[in-house]
C-alpha positions as CSV (number, residue, x, y, z in Angstrom):
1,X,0.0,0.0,0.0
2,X,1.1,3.3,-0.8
3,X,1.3,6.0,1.8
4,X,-2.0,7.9,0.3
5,X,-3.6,4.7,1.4
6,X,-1.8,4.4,4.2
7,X,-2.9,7.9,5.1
8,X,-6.5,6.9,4.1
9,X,-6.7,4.2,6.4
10,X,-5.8,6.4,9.1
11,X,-8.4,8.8,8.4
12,X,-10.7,6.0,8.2
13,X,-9.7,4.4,11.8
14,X,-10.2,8.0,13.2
15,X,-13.5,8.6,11.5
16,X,-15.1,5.5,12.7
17,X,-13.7,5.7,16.4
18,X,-15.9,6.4,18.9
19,X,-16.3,10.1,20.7
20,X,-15.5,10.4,24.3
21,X,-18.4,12.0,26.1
22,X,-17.8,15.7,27.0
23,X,-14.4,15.7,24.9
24,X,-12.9,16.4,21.5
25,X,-11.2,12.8,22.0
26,X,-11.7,9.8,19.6
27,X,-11.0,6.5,21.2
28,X,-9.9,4.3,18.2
29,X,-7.7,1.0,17.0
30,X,-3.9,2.2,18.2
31,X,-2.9,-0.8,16.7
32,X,-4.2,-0.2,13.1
33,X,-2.6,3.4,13.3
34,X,0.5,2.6,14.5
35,X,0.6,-0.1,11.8
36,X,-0.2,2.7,9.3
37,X,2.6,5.0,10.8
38,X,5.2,2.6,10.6
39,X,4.5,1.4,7.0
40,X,4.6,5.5,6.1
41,X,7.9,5.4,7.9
42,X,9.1,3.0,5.9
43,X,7.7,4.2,2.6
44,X,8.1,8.1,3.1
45,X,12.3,7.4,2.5
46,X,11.7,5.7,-0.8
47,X,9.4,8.0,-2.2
48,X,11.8,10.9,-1.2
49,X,14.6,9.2,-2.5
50,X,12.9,8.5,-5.8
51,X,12.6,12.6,-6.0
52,X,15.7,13.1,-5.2
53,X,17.0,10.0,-8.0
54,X,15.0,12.9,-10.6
55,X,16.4,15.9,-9.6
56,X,20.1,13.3,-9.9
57,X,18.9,12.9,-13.5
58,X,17.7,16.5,-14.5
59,X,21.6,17.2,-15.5
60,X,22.3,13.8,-17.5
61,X,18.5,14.0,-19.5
62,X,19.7,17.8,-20.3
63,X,23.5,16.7,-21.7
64,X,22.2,14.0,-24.0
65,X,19.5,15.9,-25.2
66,X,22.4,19.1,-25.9
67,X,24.7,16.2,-27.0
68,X,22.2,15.0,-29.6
69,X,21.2,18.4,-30.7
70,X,24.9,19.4,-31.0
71,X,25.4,16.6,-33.4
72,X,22.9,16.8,-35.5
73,X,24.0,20.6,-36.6
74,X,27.3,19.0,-36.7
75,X,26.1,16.7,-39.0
76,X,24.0,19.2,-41.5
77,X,26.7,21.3,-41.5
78,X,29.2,18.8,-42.8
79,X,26.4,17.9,-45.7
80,X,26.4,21.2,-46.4
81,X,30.2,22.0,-46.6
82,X,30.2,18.4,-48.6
83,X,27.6,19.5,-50.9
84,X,29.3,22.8,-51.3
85,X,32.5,21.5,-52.3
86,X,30.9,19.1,-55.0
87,X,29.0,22.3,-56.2
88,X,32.3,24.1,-57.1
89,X,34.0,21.0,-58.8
90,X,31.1,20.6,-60.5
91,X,31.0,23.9,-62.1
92,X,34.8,23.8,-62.3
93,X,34.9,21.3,-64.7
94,X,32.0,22.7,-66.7
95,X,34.3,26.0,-67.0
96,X,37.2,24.2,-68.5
97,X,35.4,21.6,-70.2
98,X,33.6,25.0,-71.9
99,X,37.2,26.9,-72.5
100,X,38.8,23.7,-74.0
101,X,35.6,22.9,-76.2
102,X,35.9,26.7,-77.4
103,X,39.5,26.6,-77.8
104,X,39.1,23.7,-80.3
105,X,36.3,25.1,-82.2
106,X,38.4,27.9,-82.6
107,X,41.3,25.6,-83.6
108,X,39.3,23.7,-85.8
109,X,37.8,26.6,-87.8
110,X,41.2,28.3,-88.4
111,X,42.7,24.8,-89.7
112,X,39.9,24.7,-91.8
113,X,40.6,28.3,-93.3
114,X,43.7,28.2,-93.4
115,X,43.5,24.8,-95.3
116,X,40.9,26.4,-97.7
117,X,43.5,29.2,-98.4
118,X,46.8,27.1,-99.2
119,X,44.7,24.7,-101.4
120,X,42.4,26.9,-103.2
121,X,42.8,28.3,-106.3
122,X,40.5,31.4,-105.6
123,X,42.7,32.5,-102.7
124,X,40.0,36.0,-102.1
125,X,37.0,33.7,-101.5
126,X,38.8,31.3,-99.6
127,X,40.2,34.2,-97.1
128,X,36.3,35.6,-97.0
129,X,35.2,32.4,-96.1
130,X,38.0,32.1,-93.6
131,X,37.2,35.6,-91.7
132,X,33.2,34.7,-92.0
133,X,34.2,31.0,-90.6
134,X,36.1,32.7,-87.8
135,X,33.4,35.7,-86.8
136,X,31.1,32.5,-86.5
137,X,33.5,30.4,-84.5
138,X,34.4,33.1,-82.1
139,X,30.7,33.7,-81.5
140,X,30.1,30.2,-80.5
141,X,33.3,29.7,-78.7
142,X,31.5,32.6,-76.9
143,X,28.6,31.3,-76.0
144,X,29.4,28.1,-75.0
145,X,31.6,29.6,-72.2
146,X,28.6,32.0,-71.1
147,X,26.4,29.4,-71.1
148,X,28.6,27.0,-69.3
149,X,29.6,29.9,-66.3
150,X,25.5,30.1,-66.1
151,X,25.2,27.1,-65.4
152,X,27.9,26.8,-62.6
153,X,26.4,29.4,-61.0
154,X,23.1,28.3,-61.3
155,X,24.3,25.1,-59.4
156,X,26.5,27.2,-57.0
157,X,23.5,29.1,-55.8
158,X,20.9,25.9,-55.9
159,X,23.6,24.4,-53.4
160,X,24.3,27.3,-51.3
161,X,20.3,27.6,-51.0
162,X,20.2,23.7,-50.0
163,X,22.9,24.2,-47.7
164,X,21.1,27.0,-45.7
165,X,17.7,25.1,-46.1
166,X,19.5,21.4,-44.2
167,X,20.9,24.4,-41.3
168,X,17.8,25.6,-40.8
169,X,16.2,22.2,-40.4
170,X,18.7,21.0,-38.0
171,X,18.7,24.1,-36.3
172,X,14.9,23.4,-35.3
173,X,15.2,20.1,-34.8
174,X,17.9,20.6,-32.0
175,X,15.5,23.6,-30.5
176,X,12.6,20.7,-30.7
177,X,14.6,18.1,-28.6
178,X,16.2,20.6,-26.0
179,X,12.5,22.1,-25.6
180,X,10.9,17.9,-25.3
181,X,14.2,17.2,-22.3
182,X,13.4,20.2,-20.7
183,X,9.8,19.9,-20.5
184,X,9.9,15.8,-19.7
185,X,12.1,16.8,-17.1
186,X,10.1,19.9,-15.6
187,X,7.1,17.5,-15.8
188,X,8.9,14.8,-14.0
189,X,10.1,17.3,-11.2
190,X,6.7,19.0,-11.1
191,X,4.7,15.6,-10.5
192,X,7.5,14.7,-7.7
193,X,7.0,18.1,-5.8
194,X,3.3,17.1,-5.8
195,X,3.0,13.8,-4.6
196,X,5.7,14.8,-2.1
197,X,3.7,18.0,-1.1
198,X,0.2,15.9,-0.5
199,X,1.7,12.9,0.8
200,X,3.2,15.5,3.8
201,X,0.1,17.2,3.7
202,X,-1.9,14.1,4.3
203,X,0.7,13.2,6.8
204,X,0.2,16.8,8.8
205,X,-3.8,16.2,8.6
206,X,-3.7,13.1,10.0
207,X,-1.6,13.9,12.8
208,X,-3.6,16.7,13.2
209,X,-6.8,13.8,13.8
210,X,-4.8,12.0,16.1
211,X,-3.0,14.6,18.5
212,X,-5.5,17.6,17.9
213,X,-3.3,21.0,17.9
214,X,-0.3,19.7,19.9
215,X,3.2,20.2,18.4
């Protein structure tokens, strides 16, 4: 039995004693209260070490629940340094795949002109043909390397907007679990202070019953 109970069955022995005549007295069952007494003595210690095993574990729930949150920005901001980095290579090697792609178009279309002009026999059209094959190849050569620094920076911001996107996350999520330890533990505390506060309470009232206003 629990010391409520306990307690219970003292009020109940007191209720149901019998009044002494011309007095505030209640002649009851000493044996059933001192019973009741000694079982609270006995339980009292356990319940108020049990309170005192909480308040032990406030600190460790807190560090793992700070550990855990700790780790898991540790962990986005790794993905995002790692995601980063591939970002960069990435559009690295676009960039210098573009310049070496323009630098052979460009390579190509002289040959070609410069082919056209050693072996033709109408050496004006072949040099018009060369400057028009040129103008053409430059212009491509220029776009290709526009289009290919667009794109690395298309990918550069796309990761740099993931990146922030994974902090943020993780950033909530370790708010979320130091906000559930904190609360779990309060709780836990909370419900402690209350069964100790009515158990001593309960103890106080029925001492009251038994000894009237005395000490």
């Amino acid at each position: 039995m629990n010391i409520k109970g306990l307690l219970d069955k003292i009020e109940d022995t007191v209720s149901s004693g019998s009044k002494i005549p011309l007095s505030n007295k209640v002649a009851v069952e000493g044996d059933i209260i001192l019973q009741c007494i000694e079982d609270i003595r006995y339980d009292l210690p356990i319940e108020i070490e049990k309170a005192k095993e909480t308040q032990a574990n406030r600190t460790e729930i807190l560090t793992r629940a700070n550990n855990e949150a700790s780790d898991i920005v540790r962990k986005a901001q790794e993905q995002s340094d790692d995601m980063l980095e591939k970002a960069k290579n990435m559009a690295e090697g676009i960039n210098a795949a573009a310049e070496e792609k323009a630098k052979t178009t460009l390579q190509t279309a002289s040959d070609r002109a410069q082919q056209m002009i050693e072996t033709s026999e109408i050496t004006r059209r072949a040099q018009e043909y060369s400057d028009r094959t040129h103008s053409r190849a430059s212009a491509e050569a220029d776009k290709i390397v526009g289009n290919a620094k667009s794109e690395a920076e298309s990918i550069i911001n796309d990761a740099k907007n993931r990146a922030a996107e994974i902090m943020e996350k993780s950033k909530k999520w370790s708010d979320e679990i130091r906000a559930g330890a904190t609360e779990y533990v309060e709780n836990i505390l909370k419900n402690s202070d209350e069964v100790l506060s009515s158990n001593i309470g309960e103890i106080r009232k029925a001492r009251k019953n038994l000894f009237g206003d005395r000490g």
